[in-house]
N, CA, C, O and CB atoms as a CASP TS submission, in Angstrom:
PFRMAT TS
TARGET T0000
AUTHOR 0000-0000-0000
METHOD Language model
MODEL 1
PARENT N/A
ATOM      1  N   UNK     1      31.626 -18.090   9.663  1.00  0.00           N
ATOM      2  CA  UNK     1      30.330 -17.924  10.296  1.00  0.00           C
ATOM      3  C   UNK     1      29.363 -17.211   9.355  1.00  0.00           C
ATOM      4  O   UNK     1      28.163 -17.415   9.539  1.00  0.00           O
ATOM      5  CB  UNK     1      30.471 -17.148  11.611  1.00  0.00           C
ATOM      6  N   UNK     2      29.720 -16.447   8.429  1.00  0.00           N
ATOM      7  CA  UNK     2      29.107 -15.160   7.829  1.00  0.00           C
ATOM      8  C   UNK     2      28.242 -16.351   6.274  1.00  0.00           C
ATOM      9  O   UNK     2      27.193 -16.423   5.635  1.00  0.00           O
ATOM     10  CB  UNK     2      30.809 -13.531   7.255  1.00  0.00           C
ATOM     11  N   UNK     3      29.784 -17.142   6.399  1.00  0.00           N
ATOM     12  CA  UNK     3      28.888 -18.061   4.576  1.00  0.00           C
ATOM     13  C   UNK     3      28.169 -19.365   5.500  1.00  0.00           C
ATOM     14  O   UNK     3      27.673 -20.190   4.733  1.00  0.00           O
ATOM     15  CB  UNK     3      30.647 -19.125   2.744  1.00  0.00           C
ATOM     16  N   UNK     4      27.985 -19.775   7.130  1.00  0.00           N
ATOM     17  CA  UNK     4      27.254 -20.527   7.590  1.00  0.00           C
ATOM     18  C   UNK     4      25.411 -19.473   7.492  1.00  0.00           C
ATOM     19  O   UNK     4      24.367 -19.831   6.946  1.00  0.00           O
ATOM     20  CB  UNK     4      28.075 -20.989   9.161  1.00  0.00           C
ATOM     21  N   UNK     5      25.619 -18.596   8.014  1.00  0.00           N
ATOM     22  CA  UNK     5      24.196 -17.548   8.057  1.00  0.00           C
ATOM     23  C   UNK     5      23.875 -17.513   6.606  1.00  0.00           C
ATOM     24  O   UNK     5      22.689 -17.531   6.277  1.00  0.00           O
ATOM     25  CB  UNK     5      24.447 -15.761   8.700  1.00  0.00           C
ATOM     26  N   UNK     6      24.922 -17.459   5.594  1.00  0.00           N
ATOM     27  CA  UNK     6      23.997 -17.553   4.430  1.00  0.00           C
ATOM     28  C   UNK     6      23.282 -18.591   3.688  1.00  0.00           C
ATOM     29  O   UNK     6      22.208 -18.555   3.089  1.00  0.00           O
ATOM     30  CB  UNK     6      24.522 -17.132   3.650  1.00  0.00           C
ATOM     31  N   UNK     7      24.137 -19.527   3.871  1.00  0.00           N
ATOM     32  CA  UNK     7      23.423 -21.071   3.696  1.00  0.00           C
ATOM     33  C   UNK     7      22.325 -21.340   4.324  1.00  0.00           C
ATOM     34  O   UNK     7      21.435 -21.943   3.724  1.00  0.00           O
ATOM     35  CB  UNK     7      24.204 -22.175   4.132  1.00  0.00           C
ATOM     36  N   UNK     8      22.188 -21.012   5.449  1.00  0.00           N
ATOM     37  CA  UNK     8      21.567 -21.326   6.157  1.00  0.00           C
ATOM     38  C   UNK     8      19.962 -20.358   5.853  1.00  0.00           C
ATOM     39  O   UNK     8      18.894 -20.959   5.964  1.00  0.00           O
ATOM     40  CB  UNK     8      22.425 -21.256   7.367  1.00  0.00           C
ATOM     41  N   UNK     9      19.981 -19.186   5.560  1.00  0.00           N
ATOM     42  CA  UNK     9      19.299 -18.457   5.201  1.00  0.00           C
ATOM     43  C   UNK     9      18.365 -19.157   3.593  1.00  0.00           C
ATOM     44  O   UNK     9      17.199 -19.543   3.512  1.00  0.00           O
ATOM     45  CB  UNK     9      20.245 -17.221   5.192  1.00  0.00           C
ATOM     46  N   UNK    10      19.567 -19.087   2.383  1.00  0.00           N
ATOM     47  CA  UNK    10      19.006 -19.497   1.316  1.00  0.00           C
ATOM     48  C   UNK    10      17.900 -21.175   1.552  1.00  0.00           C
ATOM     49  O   UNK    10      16.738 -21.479   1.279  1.00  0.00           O
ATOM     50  CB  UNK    10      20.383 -19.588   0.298  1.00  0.00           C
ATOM     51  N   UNK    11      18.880 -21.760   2.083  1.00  0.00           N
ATOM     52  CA  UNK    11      17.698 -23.375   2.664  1.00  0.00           C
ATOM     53  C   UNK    11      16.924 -22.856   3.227  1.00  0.00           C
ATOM     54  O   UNK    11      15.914 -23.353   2.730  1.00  0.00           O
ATOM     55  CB  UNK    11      18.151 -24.699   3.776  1.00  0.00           C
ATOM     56  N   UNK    12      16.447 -21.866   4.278  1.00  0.00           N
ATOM     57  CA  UNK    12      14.849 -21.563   4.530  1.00  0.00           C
ATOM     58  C   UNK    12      14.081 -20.886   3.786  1.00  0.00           C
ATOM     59  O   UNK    12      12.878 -20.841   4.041  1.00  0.00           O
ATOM     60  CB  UNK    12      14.587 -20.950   5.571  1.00  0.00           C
ATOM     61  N   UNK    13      14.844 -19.943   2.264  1.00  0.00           N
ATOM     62  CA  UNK    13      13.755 -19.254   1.621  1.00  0.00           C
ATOM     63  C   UNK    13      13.859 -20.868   1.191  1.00  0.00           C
ATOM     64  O   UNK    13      13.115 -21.596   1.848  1.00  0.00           O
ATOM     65  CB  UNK    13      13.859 -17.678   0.505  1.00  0.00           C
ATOM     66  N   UNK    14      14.649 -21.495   0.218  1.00  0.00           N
ATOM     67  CA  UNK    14      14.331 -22.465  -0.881  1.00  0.00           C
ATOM     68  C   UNK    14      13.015 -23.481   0.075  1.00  0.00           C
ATOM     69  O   UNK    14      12.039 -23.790  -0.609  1.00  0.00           O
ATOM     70  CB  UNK    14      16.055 -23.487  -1.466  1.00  0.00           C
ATOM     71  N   UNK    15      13.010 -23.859   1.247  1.00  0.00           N
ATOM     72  CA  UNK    15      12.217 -24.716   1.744  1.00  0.00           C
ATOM     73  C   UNK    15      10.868 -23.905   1.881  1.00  0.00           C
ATOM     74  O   UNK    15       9.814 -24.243   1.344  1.00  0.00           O
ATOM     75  CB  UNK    15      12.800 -25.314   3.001  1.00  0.00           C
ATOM     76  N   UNK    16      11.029 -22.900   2.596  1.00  0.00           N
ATOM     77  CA  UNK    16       9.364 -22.052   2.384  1.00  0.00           C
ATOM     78  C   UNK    16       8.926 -21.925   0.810  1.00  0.00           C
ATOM     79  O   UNK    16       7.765 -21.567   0.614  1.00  0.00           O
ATOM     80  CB  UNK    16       9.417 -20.167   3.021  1.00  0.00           C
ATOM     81  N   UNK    17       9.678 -22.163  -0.221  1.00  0.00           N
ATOM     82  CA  UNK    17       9.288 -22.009  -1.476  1.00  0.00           C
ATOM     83  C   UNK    17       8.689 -22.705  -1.511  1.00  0.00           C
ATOM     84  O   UNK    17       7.480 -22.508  -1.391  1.00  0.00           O
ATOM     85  CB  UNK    17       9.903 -21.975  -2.383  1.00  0.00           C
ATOM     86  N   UNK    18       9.362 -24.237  -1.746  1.00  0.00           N
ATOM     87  CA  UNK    18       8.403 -25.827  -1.893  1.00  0.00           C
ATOM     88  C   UNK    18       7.804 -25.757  -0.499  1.00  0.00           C
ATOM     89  O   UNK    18       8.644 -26.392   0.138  1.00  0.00           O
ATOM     90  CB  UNK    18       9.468 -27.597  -2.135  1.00  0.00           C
ATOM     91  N   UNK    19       7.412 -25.598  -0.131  1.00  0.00           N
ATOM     92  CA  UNK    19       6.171 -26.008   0.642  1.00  0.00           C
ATOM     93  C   UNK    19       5.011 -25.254   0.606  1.00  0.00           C
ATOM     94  O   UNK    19       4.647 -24.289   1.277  1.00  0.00           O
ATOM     95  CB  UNK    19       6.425 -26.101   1.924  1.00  0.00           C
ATOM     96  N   UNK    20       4.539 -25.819  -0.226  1.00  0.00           N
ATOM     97  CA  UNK    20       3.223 -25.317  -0.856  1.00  0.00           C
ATOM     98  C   UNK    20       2.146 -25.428   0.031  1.00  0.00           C
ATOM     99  O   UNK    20       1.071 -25.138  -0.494  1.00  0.00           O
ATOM    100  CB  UNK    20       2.840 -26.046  -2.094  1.00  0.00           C
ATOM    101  N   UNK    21       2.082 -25.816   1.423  1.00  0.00           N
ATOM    102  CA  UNK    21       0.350 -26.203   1.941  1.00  0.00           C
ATOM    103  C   UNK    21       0.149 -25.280   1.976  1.00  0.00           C
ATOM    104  O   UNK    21       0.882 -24.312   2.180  1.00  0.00           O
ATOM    105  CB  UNK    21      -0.239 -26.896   3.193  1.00  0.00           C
ATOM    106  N   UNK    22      -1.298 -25.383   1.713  1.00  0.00           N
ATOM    107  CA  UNK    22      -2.411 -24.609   2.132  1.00  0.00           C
ATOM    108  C   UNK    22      -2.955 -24.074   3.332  1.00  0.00           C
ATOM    109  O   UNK    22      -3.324 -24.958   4.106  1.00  0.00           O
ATOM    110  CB  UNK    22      -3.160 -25.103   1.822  1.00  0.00           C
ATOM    111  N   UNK    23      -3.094 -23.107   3.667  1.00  0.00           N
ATOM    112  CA  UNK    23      -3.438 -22.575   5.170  1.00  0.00           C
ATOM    113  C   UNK    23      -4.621 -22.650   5.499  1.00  0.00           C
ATOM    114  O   UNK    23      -5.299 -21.908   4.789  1.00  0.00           O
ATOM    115  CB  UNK    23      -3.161 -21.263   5.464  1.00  0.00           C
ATOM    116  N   UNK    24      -5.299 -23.281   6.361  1.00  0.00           N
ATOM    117  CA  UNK    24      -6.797 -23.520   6.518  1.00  0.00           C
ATOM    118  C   UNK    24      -7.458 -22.684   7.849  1.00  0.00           C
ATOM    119  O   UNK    24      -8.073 -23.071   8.842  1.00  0.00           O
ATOM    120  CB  UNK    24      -7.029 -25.210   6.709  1.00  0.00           C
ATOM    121  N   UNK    25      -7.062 -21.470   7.413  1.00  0.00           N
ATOM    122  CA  UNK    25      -7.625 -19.835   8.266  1.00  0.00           C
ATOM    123  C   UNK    25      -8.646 -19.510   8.180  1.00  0.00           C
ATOM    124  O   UNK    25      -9.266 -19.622   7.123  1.00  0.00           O
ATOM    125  CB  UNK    25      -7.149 -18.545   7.930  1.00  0.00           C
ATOM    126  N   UNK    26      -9.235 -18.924   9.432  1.00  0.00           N
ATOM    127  CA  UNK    26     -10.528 -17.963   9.160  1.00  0.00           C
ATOM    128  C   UNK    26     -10.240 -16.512   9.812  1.00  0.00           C
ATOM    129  O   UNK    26      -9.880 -16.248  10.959  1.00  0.00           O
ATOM    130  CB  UNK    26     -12.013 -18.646   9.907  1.00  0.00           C
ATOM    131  N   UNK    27     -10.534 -15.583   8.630  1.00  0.00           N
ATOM    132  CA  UNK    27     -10.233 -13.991   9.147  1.00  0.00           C
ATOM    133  C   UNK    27     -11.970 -13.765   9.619  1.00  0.00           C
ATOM    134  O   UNK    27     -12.988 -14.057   8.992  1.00  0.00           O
ATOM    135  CB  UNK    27      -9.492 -12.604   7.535  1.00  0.00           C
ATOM    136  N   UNK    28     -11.784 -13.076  11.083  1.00  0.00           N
ATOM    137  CA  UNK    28     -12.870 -12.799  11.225  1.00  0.00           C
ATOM    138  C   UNK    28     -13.576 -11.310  10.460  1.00  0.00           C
ATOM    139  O   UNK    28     -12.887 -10.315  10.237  1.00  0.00           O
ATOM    140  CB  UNK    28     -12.860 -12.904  12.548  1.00  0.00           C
ATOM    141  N   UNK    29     -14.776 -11.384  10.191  1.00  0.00           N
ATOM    142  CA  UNK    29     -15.148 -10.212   9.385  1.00  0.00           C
ATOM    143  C   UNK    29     -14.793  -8.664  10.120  1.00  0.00           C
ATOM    144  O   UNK    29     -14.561  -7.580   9.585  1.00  0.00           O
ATOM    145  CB  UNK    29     -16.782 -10.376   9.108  1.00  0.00           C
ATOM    146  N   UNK    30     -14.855  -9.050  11.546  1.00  0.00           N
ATOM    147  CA  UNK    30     -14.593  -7.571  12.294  1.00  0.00           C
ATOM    148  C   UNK    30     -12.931  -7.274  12.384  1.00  0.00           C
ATOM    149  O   UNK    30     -12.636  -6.157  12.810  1.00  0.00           O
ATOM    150  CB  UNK    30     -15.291  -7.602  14.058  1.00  0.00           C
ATOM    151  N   UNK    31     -11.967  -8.056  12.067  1.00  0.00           N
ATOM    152  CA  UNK    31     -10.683  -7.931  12.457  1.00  0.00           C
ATOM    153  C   UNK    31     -10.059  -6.538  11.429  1.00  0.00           C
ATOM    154  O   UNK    31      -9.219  -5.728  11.820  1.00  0.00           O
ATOM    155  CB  UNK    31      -9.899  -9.524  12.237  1.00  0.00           C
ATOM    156  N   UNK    32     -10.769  -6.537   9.958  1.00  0.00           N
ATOM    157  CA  UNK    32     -10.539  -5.143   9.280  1.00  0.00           C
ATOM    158  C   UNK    32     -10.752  -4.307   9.988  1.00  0.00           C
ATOM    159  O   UNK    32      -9.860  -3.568  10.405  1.00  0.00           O
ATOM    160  CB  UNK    32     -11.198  -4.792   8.227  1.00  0.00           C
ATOM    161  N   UNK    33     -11.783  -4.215  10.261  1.00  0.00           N
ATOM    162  CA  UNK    33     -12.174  -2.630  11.376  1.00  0.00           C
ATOM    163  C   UNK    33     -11.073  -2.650  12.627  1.00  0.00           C
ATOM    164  O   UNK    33     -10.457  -1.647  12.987  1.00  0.00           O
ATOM    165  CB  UNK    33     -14.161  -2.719  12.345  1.00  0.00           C
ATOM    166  N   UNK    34     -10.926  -4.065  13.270  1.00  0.00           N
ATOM    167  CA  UNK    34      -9.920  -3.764  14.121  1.00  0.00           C
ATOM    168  C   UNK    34      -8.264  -3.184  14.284  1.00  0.00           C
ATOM    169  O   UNK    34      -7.695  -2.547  15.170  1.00  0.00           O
ATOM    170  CB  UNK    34      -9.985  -4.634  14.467  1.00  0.00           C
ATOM    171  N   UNK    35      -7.917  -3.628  13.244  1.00  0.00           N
ATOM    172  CA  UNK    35      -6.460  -3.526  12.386  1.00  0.00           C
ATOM    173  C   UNK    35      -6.496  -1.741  12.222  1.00  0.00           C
ATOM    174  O   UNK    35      -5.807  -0.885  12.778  1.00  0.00           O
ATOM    175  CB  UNK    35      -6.496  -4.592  10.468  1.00  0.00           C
ATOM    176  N   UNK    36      -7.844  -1.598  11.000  1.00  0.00           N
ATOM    177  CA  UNK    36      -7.969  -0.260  10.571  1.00  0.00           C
ATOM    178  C   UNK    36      -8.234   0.821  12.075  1.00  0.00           C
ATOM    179  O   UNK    36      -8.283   2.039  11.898  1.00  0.00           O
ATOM    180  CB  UNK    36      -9.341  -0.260   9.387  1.00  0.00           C
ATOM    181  N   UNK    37      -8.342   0.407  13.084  1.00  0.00           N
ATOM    182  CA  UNK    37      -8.299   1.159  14.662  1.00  0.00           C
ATOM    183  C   UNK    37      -7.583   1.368  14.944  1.00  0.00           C
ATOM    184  O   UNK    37      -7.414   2.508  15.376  1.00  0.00           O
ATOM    185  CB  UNK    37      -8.594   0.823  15.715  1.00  0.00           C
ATOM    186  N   UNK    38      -6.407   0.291  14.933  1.00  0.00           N
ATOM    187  CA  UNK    38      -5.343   0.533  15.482  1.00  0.00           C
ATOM    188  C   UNK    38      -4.226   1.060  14.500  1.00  0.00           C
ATOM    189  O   UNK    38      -3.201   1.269  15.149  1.00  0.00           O
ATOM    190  CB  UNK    38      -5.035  -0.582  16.154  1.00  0.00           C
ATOM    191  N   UNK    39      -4.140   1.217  13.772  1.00  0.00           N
ATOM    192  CA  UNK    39      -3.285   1.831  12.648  1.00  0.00           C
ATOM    193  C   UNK    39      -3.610   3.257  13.029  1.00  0.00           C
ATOM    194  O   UNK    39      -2.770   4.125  13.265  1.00  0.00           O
ATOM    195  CB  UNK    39      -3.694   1.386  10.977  1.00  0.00           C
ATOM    196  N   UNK    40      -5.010   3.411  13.064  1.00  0.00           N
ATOM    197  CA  UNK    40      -5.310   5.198  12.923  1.00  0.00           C
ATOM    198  C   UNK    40      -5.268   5.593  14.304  1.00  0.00           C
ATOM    199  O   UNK    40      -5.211   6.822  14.350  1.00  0.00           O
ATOM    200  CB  UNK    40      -6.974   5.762  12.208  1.00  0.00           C
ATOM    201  N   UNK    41      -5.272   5.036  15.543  1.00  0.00           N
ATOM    202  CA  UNK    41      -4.747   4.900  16.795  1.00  0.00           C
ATOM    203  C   UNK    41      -2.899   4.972  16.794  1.00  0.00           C
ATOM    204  O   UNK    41      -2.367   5.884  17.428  1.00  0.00           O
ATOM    205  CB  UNK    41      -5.395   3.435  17.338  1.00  0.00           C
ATOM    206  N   UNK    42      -2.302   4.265  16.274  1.00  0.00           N
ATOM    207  CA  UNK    42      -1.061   4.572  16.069  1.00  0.00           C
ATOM    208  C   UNK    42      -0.651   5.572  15.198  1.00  0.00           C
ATOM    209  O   UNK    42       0.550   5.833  15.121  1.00  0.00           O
ATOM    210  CB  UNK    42      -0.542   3.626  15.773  1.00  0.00           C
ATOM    211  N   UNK    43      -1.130   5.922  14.807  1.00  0.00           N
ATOM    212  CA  UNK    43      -0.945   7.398  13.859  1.00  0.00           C
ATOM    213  C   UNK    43      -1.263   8.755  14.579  1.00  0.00           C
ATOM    214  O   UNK    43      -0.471   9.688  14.445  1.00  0.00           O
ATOM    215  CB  UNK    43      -2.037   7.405  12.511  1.00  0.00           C
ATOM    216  N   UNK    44      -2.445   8.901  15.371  1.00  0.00           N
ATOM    217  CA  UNK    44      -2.317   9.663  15.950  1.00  0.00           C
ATOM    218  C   UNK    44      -1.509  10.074  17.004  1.00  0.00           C
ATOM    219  O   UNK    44      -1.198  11.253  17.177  1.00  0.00           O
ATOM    220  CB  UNK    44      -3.011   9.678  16.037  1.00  0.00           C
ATOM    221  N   UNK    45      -0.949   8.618  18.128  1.00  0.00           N
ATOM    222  CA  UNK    45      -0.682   9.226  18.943  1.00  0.00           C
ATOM    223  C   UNK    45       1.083   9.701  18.746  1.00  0.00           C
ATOM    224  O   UNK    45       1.858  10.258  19.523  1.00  0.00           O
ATOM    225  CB  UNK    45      -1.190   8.446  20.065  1.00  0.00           C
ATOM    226  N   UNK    46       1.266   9.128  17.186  1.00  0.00           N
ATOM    227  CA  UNK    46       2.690   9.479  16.792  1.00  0.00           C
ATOM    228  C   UNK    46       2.878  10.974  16.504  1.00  0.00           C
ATOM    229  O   UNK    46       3.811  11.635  16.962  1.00  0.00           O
ATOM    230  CB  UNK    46       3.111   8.675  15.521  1.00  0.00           C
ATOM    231  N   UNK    47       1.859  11.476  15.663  1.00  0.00           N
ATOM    232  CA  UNK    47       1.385  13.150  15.736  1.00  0.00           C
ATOM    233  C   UNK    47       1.236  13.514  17.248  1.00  0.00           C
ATOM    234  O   UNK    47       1.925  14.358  17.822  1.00  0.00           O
ATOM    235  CB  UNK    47      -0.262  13.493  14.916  1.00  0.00           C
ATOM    236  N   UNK    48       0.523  12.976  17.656  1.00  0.00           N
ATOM    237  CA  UNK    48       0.424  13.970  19.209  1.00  0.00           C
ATOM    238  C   UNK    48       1.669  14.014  20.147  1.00  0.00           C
ATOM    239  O   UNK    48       1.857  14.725  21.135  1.00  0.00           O
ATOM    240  CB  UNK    48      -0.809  13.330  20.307  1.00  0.00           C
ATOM    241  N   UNK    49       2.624  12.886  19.471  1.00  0.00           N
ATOM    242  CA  UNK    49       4.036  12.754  20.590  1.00  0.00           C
ATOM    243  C   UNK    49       4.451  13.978  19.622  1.00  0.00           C
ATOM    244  O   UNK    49       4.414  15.067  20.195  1.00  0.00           O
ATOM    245  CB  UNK    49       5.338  10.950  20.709  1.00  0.00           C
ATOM    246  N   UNK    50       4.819  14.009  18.335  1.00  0.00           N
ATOM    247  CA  UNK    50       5.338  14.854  17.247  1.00  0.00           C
ATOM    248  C   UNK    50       5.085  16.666  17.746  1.00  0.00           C
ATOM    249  O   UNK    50       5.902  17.585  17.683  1.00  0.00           O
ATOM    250  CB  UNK    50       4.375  14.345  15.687  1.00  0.00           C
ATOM    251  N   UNK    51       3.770  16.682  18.189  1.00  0.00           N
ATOM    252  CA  UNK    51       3.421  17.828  18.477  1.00  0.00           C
ATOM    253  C   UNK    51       3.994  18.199  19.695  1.00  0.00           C
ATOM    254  O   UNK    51       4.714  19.196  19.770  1.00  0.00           O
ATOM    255  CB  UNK    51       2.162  17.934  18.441  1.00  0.00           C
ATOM    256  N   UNK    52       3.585  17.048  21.255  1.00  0.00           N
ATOM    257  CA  UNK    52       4.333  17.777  21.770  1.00  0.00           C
ATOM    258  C   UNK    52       5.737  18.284  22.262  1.00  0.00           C
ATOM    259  O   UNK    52       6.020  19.206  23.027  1.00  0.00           O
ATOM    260  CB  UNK    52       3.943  17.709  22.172  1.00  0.00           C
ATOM    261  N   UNK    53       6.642  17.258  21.478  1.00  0.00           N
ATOM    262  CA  UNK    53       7.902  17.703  21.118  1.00  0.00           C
ATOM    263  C   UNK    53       8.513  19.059  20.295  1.00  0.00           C
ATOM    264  O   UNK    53       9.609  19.616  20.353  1.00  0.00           O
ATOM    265  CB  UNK    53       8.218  16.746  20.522  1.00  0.00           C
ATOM    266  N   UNK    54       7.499  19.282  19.637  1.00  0.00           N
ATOM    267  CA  UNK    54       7.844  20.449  19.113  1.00  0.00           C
ATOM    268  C   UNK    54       7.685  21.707  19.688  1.00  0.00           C
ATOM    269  O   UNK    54       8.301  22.730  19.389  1.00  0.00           O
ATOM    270  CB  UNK    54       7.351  20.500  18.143  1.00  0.00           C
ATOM    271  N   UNK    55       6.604  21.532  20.743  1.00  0.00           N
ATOM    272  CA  UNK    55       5.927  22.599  20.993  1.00  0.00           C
ATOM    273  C   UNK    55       6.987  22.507  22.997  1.00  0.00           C
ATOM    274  O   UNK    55       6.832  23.458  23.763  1.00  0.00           O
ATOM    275  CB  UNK    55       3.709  22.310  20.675  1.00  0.00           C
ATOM    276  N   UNK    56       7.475  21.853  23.227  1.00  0.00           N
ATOM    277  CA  UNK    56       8.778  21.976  23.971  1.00  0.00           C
ATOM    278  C   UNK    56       9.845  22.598  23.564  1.00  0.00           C
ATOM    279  O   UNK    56      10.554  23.250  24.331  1.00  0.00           O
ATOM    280  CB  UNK    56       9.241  20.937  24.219  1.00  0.00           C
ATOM    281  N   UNK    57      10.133  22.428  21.994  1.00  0.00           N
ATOM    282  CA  UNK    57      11.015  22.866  22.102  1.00  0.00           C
ATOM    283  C   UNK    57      11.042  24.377  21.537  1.00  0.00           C
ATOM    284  O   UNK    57      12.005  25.134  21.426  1.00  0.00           O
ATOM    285  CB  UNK    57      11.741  22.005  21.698  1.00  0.00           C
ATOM    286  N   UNK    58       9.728  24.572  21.226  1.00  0.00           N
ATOM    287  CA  UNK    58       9.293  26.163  21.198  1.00  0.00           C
ATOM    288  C   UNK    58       9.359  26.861  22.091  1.00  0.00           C
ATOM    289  O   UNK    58      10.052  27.862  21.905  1.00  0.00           O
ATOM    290  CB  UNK    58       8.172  26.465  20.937  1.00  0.00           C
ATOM    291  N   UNK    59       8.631  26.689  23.615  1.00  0.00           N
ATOM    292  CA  UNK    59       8.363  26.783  24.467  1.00  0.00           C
ATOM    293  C   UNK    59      10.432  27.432  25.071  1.00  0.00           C
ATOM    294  O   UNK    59      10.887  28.461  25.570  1.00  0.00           O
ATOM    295  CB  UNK    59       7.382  25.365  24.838  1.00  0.00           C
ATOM    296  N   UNK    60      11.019  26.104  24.618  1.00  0.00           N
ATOM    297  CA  UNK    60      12.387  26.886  25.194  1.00  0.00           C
ATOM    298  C   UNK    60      12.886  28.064  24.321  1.00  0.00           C
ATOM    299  O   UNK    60      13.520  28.939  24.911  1.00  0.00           O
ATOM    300  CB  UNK    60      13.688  25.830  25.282  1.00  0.00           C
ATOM    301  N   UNK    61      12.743  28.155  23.407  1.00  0.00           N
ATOM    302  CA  UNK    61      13.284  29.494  22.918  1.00  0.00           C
ATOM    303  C   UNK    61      12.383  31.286  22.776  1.00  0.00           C
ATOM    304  O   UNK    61      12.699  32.385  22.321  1.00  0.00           O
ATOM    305  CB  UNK    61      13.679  28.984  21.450  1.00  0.00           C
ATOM    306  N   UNK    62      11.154  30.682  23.475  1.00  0.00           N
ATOM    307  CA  UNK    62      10.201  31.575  23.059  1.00  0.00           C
ATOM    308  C   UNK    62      10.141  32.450  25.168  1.00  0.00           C
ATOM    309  O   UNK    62       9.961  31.919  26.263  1.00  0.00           O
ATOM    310  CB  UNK    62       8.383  30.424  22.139  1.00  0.00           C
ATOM    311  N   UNK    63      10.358  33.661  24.810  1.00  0.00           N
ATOM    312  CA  UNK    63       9.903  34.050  26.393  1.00  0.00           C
ATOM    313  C   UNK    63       9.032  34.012  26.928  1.00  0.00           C
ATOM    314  O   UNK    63       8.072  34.357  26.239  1.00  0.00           O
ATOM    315  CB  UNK    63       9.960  34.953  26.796  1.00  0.00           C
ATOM    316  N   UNK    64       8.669  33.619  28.402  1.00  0.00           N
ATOM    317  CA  UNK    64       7.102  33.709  29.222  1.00  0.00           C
ATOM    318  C   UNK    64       6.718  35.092  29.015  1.00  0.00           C
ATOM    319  O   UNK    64       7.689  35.847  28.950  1.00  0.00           O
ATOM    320  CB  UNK    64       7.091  33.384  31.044  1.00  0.00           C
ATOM    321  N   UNK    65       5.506  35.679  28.886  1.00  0.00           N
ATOM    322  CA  UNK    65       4.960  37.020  29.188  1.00  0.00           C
ATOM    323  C   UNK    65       5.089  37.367  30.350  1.00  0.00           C
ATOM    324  O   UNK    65       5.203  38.576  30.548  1.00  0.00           O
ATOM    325  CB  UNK    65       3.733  37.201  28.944  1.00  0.00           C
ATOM    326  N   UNK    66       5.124  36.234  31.765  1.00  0.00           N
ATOM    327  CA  UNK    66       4.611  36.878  32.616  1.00  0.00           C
ATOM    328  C   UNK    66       6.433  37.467  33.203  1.00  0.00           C
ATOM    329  O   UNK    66       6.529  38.446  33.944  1.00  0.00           O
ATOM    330  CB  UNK    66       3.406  35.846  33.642  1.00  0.00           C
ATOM    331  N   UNK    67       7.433  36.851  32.821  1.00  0.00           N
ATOM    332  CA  UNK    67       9.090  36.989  32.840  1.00  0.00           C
ATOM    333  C   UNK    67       8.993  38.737  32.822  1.00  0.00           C
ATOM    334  O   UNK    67      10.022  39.412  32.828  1.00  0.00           O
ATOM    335  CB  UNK    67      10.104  36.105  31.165  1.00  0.00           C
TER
END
């Protein structure tokens, strides 16, 4: 099964190789700005999960004042 997945693998790079067409796309001019939104949208809210995980687990080792 393991040398069927590899055969099988090498014939789709070798066939995406030769096949040369051409892609007949249009990027819209606003889709940079959109992409570049969501990247810096996903970045933050990976920091803000980052933060408040940390600040949980501060929170458990640190005493209440009002305790």
């Amino acid at each position: 099964m393991k040398k069927f997945t590899t055969y099988t693998g090498i014939i789709l790079i070798l066939f995406l190789l030769v096949n040369n067409q051409e892609a007949q796309a249009y990027v819209n001019p606003g889709s940079g700005s959109y992409i570049f939104q969501t990247v810096i949208g996903g970045l933050l809210s990976i920091f803000y999960l980052c933060k408040k995980i940390i600040l949980k687990i501060i929170h458990l080792f640190v005493k209440n004042k009002n305790e």
